[in-house]
N, C-alpha and C positions, 0 to 999 in steps of 0.2 A: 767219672766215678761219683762224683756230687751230684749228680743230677738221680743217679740212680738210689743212692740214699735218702734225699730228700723224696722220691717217688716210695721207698718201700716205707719210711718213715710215715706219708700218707696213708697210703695201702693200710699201716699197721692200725689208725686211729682212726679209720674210713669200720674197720672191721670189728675193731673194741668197743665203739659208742652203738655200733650197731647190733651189736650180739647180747649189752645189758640191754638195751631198748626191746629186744627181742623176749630176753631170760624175762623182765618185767614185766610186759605182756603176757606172755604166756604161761603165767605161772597157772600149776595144776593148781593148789590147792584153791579153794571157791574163799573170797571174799567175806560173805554172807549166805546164811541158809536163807528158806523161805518155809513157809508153813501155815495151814490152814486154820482158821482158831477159830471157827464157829462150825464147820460143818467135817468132823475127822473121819467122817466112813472113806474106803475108798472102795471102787470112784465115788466121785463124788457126782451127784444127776444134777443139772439146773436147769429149769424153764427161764422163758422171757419173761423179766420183770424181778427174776431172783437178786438176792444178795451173796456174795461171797466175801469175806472177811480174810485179808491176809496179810502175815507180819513177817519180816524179816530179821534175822541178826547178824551182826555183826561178828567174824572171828575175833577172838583175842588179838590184839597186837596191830589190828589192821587201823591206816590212817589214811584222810581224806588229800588228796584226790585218789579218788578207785578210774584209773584210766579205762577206758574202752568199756565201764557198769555207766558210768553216769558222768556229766559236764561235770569239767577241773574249776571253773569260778561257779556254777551254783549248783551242783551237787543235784541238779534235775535229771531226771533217766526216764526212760517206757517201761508202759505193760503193754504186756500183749498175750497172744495164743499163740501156743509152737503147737506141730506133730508129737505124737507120744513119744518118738523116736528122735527127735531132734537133737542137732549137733548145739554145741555153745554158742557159734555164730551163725546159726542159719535163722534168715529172714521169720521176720512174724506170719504167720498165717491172717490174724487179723488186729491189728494195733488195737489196745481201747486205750489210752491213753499215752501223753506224751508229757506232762507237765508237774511229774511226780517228783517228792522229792523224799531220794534215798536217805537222808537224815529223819525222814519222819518214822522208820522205821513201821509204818502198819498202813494198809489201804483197804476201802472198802469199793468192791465193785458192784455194779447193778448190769446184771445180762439186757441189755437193750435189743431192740428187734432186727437190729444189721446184723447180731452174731449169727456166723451159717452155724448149722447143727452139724455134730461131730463130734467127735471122740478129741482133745487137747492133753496139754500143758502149761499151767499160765507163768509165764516169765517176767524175769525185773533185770532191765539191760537193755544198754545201747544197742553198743556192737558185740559185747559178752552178755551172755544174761544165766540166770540160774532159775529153776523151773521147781515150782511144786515138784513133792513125790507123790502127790496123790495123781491121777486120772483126773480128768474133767468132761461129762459126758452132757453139750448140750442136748436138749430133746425137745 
């Protein structure tokens, strides 16, 4: 009968550390928005060679480490391109950077000539990331 105690007493803290670590991950509401501050039409067109200007903020209340948006000791995270459609966690389409840091709150990107042409979303996130609402329409 001890042994079955100490197994469900397992079981119990095997299922509770796991299900905050879960709740904490998966929280609905977003971190930080994103937003375009130099170019507001939507979509928004870019050639190769363009600039794009984008800032983020921060929710009220939220505190650093943001798990699974950006690294727990330096607060560095990715951009990139998603599908217009894109899920929270689905893969980049095409990375442009990897060495950003989500504390600086604003980035400036330049379309260089590897972006394929396509209709996007540009995101800021590891493994979560959060995506303009505007369109991004290379051409």
């Amino acid at each position: 009968m001890k042994s079955f105690y100490c197994t469900a007493l397992v079981y119990f803290f095997i299922v509770y550390f796991t299900s905050n670590v879960h709740a904490y991950l998966g929280e609905r509401s977003s971190p930080f928005t994103i937003q375009t501050t130099d170019k507001p039409d939507a979509p928004i067109t870019l050639r190769h060679g363009d600039t794009l200007q984008i800032k983020w903020t921060l929710a009220p209340g939220v505190r650093f480490p943001l798990y699974g948006y950006a690294s727990a000791k330096t607060a560095k995270t990715d951009v990139g391109l998603l599908p217009v459609d894109s899920t929270r966690t689905q893969d980049y389409t095409h990375i442009i950077d990897t060495e950003i840091s989500i504390r600086d709150h604003l980035y400036t990107w330049t379309v260089t000539q590897d972006v394929p042409k396509g209709k996007y979303r540009l995101g800021v996130g590891f493994f979560y990331h959060e995506t303009t609402q505007n369109e991004i329409h290379i051409i």
